[in-house]
C-alpha positions as CSV (number, residue, x, y, z in Angstrom):
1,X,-203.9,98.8,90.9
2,X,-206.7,98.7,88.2
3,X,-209.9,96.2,88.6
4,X,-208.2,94.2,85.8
5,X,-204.4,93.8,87.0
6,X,-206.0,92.7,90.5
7,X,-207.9,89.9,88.6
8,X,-205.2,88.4,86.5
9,X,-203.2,88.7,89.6
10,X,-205.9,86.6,91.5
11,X,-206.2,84.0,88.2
12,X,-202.3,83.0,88.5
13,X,-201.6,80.0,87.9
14,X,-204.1,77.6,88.2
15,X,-207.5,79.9,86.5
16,X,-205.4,79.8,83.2
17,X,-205.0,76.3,83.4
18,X,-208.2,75.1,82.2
19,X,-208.9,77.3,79.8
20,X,-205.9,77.0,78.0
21,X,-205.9,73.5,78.2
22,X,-209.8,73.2,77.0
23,X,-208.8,75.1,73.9
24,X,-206.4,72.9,73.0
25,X,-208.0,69.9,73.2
26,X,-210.2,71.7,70.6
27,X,-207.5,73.5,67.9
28,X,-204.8,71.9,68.5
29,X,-203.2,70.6,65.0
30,X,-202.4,67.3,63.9
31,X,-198.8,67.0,63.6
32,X,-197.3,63.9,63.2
33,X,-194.6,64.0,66.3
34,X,-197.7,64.6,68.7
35,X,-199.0,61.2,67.3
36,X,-198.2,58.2,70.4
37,X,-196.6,56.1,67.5
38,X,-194.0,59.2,66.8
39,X,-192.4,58.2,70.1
40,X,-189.6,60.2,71.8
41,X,-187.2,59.8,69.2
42,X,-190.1,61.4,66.8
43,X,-190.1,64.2,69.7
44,X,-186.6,65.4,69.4
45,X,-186.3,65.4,65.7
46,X,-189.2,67.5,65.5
47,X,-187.5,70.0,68.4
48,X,-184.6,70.3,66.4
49,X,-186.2,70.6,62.5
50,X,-189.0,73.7,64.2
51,X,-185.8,75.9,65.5
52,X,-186.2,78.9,63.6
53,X,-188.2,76.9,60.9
54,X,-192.0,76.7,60.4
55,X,-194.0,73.7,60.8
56,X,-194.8,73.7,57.1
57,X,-191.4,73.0,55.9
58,X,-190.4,70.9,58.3
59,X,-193.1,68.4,57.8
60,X,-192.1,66.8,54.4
61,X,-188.5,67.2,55.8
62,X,-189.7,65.0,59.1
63,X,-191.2,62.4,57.2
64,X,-188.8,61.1,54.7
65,X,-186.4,61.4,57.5
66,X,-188.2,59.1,59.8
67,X,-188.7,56.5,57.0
68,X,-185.1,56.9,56.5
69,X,-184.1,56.7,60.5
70,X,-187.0,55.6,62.5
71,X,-184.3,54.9,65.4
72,X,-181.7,56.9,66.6
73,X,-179.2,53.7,66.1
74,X,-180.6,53.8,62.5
75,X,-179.3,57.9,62.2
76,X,-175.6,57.0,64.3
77,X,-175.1,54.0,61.9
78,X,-174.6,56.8,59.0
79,X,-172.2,59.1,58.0
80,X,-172.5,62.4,59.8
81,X,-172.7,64.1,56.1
82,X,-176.1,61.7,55.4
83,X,-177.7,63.7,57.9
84,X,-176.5,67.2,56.3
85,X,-177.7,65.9,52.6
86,X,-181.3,64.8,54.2
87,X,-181.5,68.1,56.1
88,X,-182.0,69.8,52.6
89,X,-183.3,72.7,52.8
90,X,-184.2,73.7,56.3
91,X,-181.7,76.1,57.3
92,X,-179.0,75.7,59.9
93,X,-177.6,72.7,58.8
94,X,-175.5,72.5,62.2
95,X,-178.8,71.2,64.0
96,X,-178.2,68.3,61.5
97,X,-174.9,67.5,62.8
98,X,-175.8,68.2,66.7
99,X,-179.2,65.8,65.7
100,X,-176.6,63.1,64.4
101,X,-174.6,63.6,67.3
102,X,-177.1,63.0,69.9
103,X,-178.1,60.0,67.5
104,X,-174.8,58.6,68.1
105,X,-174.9,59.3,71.9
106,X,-178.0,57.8,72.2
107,X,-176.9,54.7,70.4
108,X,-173.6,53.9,72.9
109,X,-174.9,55.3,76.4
110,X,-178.7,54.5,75.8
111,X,-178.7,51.2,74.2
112,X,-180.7,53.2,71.1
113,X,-183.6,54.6,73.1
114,X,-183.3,58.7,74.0
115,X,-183.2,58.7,78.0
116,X,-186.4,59.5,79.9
117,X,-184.0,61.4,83.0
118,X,-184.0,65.0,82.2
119,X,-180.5,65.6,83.2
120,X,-179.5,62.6,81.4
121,X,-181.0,64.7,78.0
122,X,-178.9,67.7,78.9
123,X,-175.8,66.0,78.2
124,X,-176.4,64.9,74.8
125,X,-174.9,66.7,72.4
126,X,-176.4,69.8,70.9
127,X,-179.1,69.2,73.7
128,X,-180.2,72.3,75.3
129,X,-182.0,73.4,78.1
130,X,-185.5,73.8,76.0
131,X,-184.9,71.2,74.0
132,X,-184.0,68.7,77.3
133,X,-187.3,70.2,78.8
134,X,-189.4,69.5,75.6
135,X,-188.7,66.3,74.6
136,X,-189.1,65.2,78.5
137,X,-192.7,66.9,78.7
138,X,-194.2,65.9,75.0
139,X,-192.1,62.7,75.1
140,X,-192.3,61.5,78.6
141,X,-195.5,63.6,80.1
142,X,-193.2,65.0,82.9
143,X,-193.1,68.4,83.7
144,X,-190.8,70.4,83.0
145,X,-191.2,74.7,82.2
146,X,-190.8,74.6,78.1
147,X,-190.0,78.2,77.1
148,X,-190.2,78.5,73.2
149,X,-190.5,82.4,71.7
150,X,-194.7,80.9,71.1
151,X,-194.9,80.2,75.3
152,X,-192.5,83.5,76.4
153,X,-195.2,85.5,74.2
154,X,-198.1,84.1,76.5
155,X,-196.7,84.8,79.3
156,X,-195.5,88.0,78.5
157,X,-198.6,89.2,77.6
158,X,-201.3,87.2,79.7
159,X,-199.4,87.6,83.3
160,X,-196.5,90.5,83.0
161,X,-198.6,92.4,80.9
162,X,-195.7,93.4,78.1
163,X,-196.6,93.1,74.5
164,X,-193.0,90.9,73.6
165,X,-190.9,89.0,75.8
166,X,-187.2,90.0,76.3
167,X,-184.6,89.3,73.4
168,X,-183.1,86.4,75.8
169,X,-184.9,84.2,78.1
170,X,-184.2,85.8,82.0
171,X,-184.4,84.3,85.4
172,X,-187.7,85.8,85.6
173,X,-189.3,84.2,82.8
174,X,-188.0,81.3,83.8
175,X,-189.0,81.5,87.5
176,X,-193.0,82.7,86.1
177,X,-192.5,79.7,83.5
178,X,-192.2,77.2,86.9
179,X,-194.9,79.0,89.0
180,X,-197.3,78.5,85.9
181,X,-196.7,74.8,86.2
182,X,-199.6,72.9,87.2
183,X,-198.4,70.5,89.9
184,X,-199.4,67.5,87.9
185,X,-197.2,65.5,85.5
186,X,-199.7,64.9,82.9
187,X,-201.9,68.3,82.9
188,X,-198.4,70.6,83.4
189,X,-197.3,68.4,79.9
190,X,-200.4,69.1,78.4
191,X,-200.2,72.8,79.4
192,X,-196.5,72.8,77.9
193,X,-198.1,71.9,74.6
194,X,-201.3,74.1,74.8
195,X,-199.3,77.5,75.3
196,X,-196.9,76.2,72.8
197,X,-200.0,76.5,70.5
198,X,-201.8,79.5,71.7
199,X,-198.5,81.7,70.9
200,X,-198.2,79.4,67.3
201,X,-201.6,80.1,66.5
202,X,-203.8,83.0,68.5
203,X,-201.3,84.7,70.1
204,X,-198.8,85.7,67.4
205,X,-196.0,88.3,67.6
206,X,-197.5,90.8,65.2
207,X,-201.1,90.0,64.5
208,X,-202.8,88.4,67.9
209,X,-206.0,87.1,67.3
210,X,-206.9,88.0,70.7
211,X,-210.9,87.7,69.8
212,X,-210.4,83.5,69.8
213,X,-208.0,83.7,73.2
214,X,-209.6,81.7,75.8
215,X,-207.9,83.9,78.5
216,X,-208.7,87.4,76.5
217,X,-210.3,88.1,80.4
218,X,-207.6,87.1,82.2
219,X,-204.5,89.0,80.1
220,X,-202.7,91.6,81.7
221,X,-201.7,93.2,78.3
222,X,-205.0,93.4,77.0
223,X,-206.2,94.6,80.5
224,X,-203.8,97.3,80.2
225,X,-205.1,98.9,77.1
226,X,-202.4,96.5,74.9
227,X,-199.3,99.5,75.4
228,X,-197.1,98.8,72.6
229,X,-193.2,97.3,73.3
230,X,-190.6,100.2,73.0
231,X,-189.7,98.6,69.5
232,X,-191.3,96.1,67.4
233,X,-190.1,92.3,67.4
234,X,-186.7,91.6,66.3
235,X,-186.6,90.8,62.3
236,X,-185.7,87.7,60.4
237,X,-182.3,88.5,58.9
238,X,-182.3,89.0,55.5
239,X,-180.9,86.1,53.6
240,X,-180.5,87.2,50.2
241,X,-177.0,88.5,49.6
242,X,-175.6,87.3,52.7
243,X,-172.9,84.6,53.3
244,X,-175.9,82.4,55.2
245,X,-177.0,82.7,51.4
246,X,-173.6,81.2,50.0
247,X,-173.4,78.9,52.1
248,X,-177.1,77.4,51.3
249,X,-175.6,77.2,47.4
250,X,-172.2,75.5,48.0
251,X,-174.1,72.9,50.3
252,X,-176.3,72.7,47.6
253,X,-173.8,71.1,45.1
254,X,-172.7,69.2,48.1
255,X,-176.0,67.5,48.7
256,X,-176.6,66.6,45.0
257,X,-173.1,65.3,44.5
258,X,-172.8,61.5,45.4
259,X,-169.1,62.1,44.9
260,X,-166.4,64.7,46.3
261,X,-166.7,67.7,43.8
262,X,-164.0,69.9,42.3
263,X,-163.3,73.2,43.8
264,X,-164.5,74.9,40.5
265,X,-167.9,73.1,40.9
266,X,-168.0,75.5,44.2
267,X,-166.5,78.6,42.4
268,X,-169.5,78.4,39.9
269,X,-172.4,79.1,42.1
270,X,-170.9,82.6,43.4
271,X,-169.9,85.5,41.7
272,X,-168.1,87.0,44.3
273,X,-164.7,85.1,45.1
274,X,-164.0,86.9,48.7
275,X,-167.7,86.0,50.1
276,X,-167.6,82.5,48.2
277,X,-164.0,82.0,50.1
278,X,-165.5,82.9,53.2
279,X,-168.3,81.0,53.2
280,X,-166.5,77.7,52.5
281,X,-164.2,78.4,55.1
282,X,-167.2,78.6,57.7
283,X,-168.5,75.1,55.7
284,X,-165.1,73.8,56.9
285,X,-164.6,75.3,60.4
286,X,-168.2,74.2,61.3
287,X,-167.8,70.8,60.4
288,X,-170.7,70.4,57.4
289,X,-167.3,70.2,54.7
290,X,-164.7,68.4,54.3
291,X,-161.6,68.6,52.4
292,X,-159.8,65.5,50.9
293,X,-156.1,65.7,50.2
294,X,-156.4,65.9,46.6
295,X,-158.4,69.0,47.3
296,X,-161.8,68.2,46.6
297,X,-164.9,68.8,49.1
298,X,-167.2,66.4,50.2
299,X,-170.1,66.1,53.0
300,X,-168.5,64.7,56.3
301,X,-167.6,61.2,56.1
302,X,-169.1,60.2,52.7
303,X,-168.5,58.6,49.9
């Protein structure tokens, strides 16, 4: 065992506490759902706009939505197909629809205010096991192991010593994630948040600033010489082309319609009828179209 591994071993958990912590009370951004007025509600539309979506298009996205819904009551009250249009242009759409139906959830089992009880968030619709975790620790200030791709990375590197986390989170990330936690509600939600932003903003998947890492002495990757992963960090999928692509476009007519369109309004915005076809069947089977009798399309439950 080398000089280095022995003292990141020794500095698990509670050395990389404080400096993780200390740097984020320095750098950390200023984002609107870490702002006390955003309140939990702000939390877990945030959680579900960032999946697979940087902060910069999310934030213009966030705002007008929480002028539009500042309650989840406000959101439920609305057609499921409002939520679609606001979504835009995020990608994903079907967060929008999960979002409206944990609105809805909220609304009838919560009297309109998203549940503090952990388990409780796990059985709201489209409510995962991060998401659960997230909005109890940035919401709440309990603590909870949050595992984004940003926090995996961290830990990867700074205690197991690998350059990239696995492909899917394993019992033993999850296990290091809890054995990290500081025993404290309040600091193990700040550190939630910190590592969150180390991985966002030092500690990035292909160009790690590890000069401004405030545990650069304490990683086990860097101790280790950095060894490079056996392959790099899986891709974005390419969108041009694909059906994810078609399906942006016939949302698109969708969104700026305030009235059910004509199937040729769809037709026009792809050349190819097989992948257009399939695409809108997708639309359909997901639940982000609907079909009137007349055959005409429409965003679920509008006008």
């Amino acid at each position: 065992m080398t000089a280095t591994s022995t003292t990141t071993r020794e500095a698990e958990p509670t050395a990389l506490h404080t400096p993780v912590i200390d740097w984020f009370d320095q750098h950390a951004r200023d984002l609107p759902w870490r702002r006390p007025e955003a309140g939990a509600w702000g939390v877990m539309v945030s959680e579900f706009m960032l999946q697979q979506t940087p902060v910069n298009r999310v934030l213009p996205v966030y705002e007008e939505w929480l002028t539009r819904w500042p309650r989840p009551a406000d959101l439920a009250a609305e057609a499921a197909g409002e939520a679609v249009r606001a979504w835009g242009r995020l990608g994903y759409p079907r967060r929008a629809l999960r979002l409206h139906g944990a609105a809805a959830a909220i609304a009838e089992r919560h009297g309109g205010d998203v549940p503090k009880d952990h388990h409780q968030l796990l059985a709201l619709p489209g409510v995962g096991e991060y998401t659960a975790a997230a909005v109890a620790s940035f919401a709440y200030g309990q603590r909870h192991a949050v595992l984004d791709t940003n926090v995996r990375r961290v830990f990867a590197r700074a205690v197991s010593g690998s350059q990239y986390p696995p492909n899917a989170t394993t019992a033993a990330e999850r296990k290091l994630a809890r054995m990290l936690l500081p025993e404290d509600d309040t600091t193990a939600s700040r550190w939630a948040a910190a590592t969150m932003e180390l991985g966002a903003l030092v500690c990035t998947a292909r160009t790690p600033s590890c000069g401004g890492c405030p545990i650069v002495d304490l990683c086990a990757w860097r101790g280790a010489g950095s060894p490079a992963h056996e392959g790099p960090p899986r891709r974005g999928q390419t969108y041009a082309g694909t059906d994810r692509q078609v399906r942006g476009k016939l949302l698109a007519v969708l969104r700026e319609s305030t009235r059910p369109v004509e199937r040729a309004a769809l037709d026009a915005v792809w050349h190819d009828p097989e992948q257009r076809s399939r695409a809108l069947t997708g639309l359909l089977t997901d639940g982000l179209v609907e079909r009137l009798p007349d055959g005409r399309y429409r965003l679920p439950g509008t006008d």
